[in-house]
C-alpha positions in Angstrom: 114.4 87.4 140.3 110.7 87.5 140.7 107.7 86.6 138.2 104.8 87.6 138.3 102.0 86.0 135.1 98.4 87.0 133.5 97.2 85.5 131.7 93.9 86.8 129.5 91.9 85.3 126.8 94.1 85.6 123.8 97.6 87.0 125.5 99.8 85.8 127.9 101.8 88.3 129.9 105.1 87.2 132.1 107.3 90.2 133.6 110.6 89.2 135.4 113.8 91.7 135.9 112.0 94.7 134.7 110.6 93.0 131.6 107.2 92.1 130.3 107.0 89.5 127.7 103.7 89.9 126.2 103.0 86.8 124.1 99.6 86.4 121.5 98.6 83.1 122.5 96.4 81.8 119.5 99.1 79.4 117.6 96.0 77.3 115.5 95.3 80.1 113.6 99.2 81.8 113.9 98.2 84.5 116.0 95.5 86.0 114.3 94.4 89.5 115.1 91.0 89.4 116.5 88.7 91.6 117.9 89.4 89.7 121.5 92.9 90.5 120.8 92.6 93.5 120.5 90.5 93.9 123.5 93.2 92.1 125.3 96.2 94.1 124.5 94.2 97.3 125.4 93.9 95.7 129.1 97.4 94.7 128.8 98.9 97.9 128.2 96.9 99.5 131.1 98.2 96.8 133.9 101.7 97.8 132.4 101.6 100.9 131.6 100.8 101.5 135.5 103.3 98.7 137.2 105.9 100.7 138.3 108.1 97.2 138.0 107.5 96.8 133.9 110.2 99.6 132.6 110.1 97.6 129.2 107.7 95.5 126.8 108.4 92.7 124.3 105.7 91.5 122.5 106.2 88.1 120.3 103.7 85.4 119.1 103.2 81.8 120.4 104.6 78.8 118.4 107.2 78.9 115.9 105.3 79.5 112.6 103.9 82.7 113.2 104.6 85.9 114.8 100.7 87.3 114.2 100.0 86.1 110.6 97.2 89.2 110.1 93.8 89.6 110.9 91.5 87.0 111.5 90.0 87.2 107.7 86.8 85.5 109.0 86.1 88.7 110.9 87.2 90.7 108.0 84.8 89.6 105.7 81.9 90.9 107.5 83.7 94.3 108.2 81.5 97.0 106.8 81.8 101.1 106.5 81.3 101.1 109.7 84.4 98.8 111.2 87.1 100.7 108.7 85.8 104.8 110.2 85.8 102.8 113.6 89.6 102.0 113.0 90.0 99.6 116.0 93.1 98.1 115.1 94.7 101.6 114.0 93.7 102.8 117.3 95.2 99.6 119.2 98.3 99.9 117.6 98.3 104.0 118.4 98.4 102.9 121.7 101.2 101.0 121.0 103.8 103.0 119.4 102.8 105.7 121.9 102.9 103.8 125.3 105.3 105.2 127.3 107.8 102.5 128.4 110.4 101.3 125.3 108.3 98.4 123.1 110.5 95.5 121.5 108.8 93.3 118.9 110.7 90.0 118.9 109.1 88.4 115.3 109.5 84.6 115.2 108.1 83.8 112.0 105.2 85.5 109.8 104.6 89.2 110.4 101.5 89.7 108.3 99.2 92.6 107.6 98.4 93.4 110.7 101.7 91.0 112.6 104.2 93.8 110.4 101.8 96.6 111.4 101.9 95.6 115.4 106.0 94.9 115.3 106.1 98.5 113.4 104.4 100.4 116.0 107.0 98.7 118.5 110.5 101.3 118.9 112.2 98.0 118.1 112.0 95.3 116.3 114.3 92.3 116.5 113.8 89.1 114.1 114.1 85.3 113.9 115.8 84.3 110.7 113.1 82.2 110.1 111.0 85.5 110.2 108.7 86.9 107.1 107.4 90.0 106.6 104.3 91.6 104.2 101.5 93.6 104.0 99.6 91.3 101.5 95.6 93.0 102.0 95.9 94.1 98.5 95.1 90.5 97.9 91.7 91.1 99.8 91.1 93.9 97.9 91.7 96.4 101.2 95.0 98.0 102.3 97.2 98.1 105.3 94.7 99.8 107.3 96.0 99.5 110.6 98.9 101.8 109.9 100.9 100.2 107.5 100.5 102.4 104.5 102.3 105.4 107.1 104.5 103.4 109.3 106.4 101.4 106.6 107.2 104.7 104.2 108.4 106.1 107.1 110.8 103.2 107.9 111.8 102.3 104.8 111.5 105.0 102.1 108.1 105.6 100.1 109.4 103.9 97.0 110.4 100.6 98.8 106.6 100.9 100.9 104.6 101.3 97.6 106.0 98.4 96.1 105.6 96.1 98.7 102.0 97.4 99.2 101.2 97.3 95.9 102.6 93.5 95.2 101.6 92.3 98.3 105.2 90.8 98.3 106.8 88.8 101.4 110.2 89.8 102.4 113.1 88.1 104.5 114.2 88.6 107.7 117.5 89.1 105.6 116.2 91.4 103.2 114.3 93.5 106.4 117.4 94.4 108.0 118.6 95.4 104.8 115.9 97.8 104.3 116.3 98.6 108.2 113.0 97.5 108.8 113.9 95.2 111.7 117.4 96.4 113.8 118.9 92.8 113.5 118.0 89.0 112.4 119.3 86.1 115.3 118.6 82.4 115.3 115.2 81.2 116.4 116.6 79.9 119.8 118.3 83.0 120.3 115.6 85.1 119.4 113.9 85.7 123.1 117.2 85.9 124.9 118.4 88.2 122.5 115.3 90.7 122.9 115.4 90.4 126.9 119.1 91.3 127.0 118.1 94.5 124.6 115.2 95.4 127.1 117.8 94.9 130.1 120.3 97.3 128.1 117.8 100.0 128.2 117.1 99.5 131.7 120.2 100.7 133.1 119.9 104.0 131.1 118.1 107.0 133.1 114.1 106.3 132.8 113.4 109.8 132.5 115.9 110.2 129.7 114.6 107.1 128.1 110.7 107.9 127.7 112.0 111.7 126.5 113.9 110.5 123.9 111.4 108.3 122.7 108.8 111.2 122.6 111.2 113.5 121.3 112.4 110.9 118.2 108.4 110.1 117.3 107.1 113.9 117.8 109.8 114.9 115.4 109.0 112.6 112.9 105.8 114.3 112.6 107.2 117.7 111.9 109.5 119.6 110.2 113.7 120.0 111.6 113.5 123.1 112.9 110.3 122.4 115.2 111.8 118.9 116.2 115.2 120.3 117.5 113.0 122.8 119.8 111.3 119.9 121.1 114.5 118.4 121.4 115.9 121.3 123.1 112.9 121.9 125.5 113.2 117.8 126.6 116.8 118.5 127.4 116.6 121.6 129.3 113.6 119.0 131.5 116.6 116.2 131.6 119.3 119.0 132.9 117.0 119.4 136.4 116.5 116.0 137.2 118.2 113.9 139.9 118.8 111.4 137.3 121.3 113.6 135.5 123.3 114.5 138.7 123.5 110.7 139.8 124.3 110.0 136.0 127.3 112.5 135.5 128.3 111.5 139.6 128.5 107.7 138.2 130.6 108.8 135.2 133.2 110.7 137.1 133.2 108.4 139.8 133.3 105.1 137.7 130.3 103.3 138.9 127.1 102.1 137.7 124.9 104.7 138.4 121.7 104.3 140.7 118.3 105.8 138.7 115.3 106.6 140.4 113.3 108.1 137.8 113.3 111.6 138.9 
C-alpha cells in the first residue's frame, strides 16, 4: 500500500489506501486554531480535493490532550470589526463541510470552540472516550462564530444548542453520542483504526453515488421537504445513467464485489 506525506507549517497530511489523515500538528498549545492554520487547511484541501487517489478525509489533532482546543485566544484578543465581517474561520470550515470527498473527524480529546466547530463541519464524527466537547466563547464574551451557533442546532435540537451555548458547558464523549452529536465513542487506541476502517467502508460504495448523497443530505437540510426530495429525485435520475449503477446492480446479481470507476 503506498504513502505518500506533506507536511505544511501547522498540519501534517499522510494518505495511504485511498485515505488522507490530515492531522493539526501544534500539541503545546492543543491544537490551537490559528490564522496559519487556517491558511494551511485551505492548501490542504486543494492538494486533496484534486488527487484523484484521496476518495476520503479524516482530520484529528496531534497528541492525546486535545483534538483542537479553540482558537488561539492570543489572536483573538486583537480581533476587531473587521476580523468577525471577514469570517475567516466560518469560511475555512464552509470549505469543509462542502468539500466534495466524505470528511471523518476522529476527536481524541478537547473539541473546543472552534475544535467542535471543525469536527461539525465534518459528515462524520467519531470520538475517543477520552473526548470533550463545548463551545465555551461565551466566556470571552463572543459566540461560536465559526458556525457553531447553526451547525450544533441543527445536530442536536435548538433547545439542547442554546443551552450549551449559553453555559458554555463541556460535554462527554458519552453524553455526545447521546445527543447524536458524534456517530460513536471507541477507546483512545482504537480511535484511528476505527476512523480508517469507516473511510475504507465508504470506499467500496459507488463514488458518484457517494458525493450525490452527500450533496443531496446537506442541500436538503437547507430547505423545505418537498424541494429536498426534488433534489433527491433529480440526483437519482443522474445515478440511474452512470456506469457505476450498471457495474453495481451486475455485482449484486452476480455476487461479487463490484469494480467502481467513478462514472
Amino acid at each position: 500500500m503506498s504513502t505518500t506525506e506533506l507536511t505544511l507549517e501547522t498540519l501534517l497530511v499522510n494518505t495511504a489506501g485511498g485515505v488522507a489523515l490530515v492531522t493539526v500538528n501544534r500539541p503545546e498549545v492543543r491544537n490551537a486554531l490559528s490564522r496559519q492554520v487556517l491558511a494551511d487547511l485551505h492548501h490542504a484541501l486543494a492538494d486533496l480535493r484534486d488527487d484523484d487517489a484521496v476518495g476520503a478525509v479524516v482530520f484529528t489533532g496531534a497528541g492525546e490532550k486535545a483534538f483542537i482546543a479553540g482558537a488561539d485566544i492570543s489572536q483573538v484578543r486583537s480581533y476587531t470589526m473587521a476580523t468577525g465581517l471577514e469570517g475567516a474561520m466560518q469560511r475555512a470550515f464552509d470549505e469543509v463541510e462542502a468539500f466534495e470527498k466524505p470528511t471523518i473527524a476522529a476527536v481524541n480529546g478537547f473539541a473546543l470552540g472552534g475544535g467542535c466547530e471543525l469536527a461539525m463541519a465534518c459528515d462524520i464524527r467519531i470520538a475517543s472516550s477520552t473526548a470533550r466537547f463545548g463551545l465555551p466563547e461565551t466566556n470571552l464574551s463572543v459566540l461560536p462564530g465559526a458556525g457553531g451557533t447553526q451547525r450544533l442546532a441543527r445536530i442536536v435540537g435548538v433547545g439542547r444548542a442554546v443551552e450549551m451555548v449559553l453555559t458554555g458547558r463541556l460535554v462527554s464523549a458519552v453524553d455526545a453520542e447521546r445527543y447524536g452529536l458524534v456517530t460513536s465513542v471507541v477507546e483512545p487506541g482504537e480511535l484511528l483504526d476505527q476512523a480508517r476502517a469507516t473511510a475504507a467502508s465508504i470506499l467500496t460504495k459507488g463514488p458518484v453515488a457517494v458525493r450525490l448523497a452527500k450533496l443531496v443530505i446537506r442541500a436538503g437540510m437547507d430547505t423545505d421537504l418537498r424541494t429536498g426530495q426534488l433534489i433527491e429525485r433529480l440526483a437519482q435520475t443522474v445515478l440511474y445513467q452512470t456506469d457505476d449503477k450498471v457495474e453495481g446492480t451486475n455485482a449484486f446479481l452476480q455476487k461479487r464485489p463490484a469494480q467502481f470507476q467513478g462514472r
